[in-house]
Every structure is written in structure tokens, then in C-alpha cells.
N, C-alpha and C positions, 0 to 999 in steps of 0.2 A: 396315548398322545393324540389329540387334536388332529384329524386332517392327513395321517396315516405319519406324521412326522418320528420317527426312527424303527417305521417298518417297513421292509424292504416292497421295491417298488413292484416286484413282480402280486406280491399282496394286496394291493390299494385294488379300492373301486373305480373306474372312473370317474364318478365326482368326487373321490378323495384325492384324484390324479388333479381333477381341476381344480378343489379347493385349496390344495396342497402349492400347486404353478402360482395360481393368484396372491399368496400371503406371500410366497417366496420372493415377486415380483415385487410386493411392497416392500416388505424387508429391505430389498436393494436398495430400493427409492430413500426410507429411511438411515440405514445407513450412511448415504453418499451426504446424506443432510447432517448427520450426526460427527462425521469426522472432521468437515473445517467448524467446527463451531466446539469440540475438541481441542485442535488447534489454537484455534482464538481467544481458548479459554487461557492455554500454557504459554502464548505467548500475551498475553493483558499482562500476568503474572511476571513474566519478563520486565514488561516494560513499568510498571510498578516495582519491581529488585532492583532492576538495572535504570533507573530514569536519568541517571544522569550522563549514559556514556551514550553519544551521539549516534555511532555506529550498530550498535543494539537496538536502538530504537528503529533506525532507516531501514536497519537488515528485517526487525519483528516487524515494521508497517508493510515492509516489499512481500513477507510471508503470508500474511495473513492476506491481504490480497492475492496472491496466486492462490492459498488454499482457498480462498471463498470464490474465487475463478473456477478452479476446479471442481469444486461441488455443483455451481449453477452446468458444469457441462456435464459432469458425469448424470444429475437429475436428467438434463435436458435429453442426452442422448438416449438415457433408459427409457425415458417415455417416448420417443420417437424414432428407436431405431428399430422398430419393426412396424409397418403399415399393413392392416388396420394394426388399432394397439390388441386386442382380442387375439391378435397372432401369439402374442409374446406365450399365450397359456395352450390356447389351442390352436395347433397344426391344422386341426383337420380343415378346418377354412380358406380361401384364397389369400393369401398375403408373401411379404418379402419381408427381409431382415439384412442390416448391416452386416460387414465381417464385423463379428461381436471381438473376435480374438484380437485384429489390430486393434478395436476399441479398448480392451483389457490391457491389450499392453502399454499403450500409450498414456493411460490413465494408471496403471501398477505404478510406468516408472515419475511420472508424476508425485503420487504420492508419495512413495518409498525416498525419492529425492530432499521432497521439505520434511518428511519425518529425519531424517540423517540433518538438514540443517538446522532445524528447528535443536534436536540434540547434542551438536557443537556450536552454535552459537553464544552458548553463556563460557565456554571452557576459555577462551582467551581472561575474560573477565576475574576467570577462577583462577586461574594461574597466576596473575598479576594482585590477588589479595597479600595483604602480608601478614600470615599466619604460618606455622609451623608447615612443612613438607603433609605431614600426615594427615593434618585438620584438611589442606588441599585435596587430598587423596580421598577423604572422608565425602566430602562434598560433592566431589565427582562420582564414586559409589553412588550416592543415593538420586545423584541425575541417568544414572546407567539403570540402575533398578526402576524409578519413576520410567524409564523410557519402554521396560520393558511389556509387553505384551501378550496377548495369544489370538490370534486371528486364523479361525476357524477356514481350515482350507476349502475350498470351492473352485469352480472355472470361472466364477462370476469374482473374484475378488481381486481391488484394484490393487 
């Protein structure tokens, strides 16, 4: 692997140390950009199925803007919450960093909050078709499966 990625760190060179800080600090950055725009995909999609129910729409316009709120802070914070930015990979220079941890937490429950709205928001709708109990049940399966995920654990993850 590239840049000593899933070899233990006591192994790495130091420039695989700092090649390794640097892509992982992009990563971040891409990620926090990849997840409301994610969002905005599943909720367009929303609002496209559901166009006509008022409350759907206000509830998907209110989402999508705090998720895309939340992206421009989690980018913004990551590129400046350590001064210089050169701190984020290397220590050994003079610099400072935020508590990263209140940042993680407060951006975890963030997210974790509109991913749970974003995945009951269509279930009143659903429940309110008039099709058999089980076609309903059906439906909801495969919004519980689409929901589901794997989000690779880290200290870094919101």
C-alpha cells in the first residue's frame, strides 16, 4: 500500500509518516464535502417521489441546508483548526490546534441527527399509502437497507 497505509505505524519511514498525515488530512476534507452532497442527492430524490406533500418538501429544503451548513463548517474547521496548517501533519514545528474532540462531537451529533431525519421522513408518507400492510412493510425494508451503511471507525469521524 501507498504511503505505509495498513502497515503498522511503528514500520513507516518518516516521510511515509508525513505522506501518510497529508492524504489522511485530505481524505477528511473530501469526505466532509462528499457527505451533504450525498444528502442532497437522497433528499432531491425525496422531493421528486414526494412533490406533492408540503411538509416533505419544507422538512427536505430545511435538511439539506443544515447538511450543506454542515459541510462548509466541518471543511472550514478542518483547514483551520490548527495554526500554521503544516501543524495538522507535523508536530515537530511551532503551532496550536482546537479541542479536535468537542469539534468531533459536535459535528458526530450533527450528522448522526439528519441522517435519522433524513431516514424517517418519508415513513409517515409510507404509512399513509393505501396498499396492503405488507407492500408497506416492504417499502420500509428497503428504505432501512438503503439507509444502511459502513463508516469506517476513526477519532476523526463525524
Amino acid at each position: 500500500a501507498q504511503y505505509g497505509l495498513g502497515r503498522h505505524v511503528s514500520t513507516l519511514s518518516p516521510r511515509e509518516l508525513l505522506m501518510f498525515a497529508k492524504t489522511f488530512f485530505a481524505s477528511q476534507i473530501l469526505w466532509a464535502v462528499a457527505i451533504p452532497v450525498i444528502k442532497f442527492a437522497i433528499l432531491m430524490q425525496y422531493l421528486r417521489i414526494f412533490r406533492i406533500l408540503t411538509y416533505i418538501r419544507i422538512c427536505a429544503w430545511a435538511l439539506i441546508s443544515v447538511s450543506m451548513a454542515w459541510g462548509v463548517m466541518v471543511v472550514t474547521v478542518l483547514i483551520l483548526k490548527c495554526q500554521p496548517l503544516d501543524y495538522n501533519w507535523n508536530k515537530s514545528i511551532q503551532g496550536r490546534c482546537i479541542d479536535e474532540i468537542f469539534f468531533y462531537k459536535i459535528g458526530t451529533a450533527i450528522n448522526v441527527t439528519t441522517d435519522v431525519l433524513i431516514l424517517i421522513l418519508p415513513m409517515p408518507a409510507i404509512w399513509s399509502l393505501n396498499v396492503r400492510l405488507s407492500r408497506k412493510l416492504q417499502v420500509v425494508i428497503v428504505f432501512l437497507i438503503a439507509s444502511l451503511y459502513v463508516d469506517p471507525p476513526s477519532r476523526e469521524s463525524f
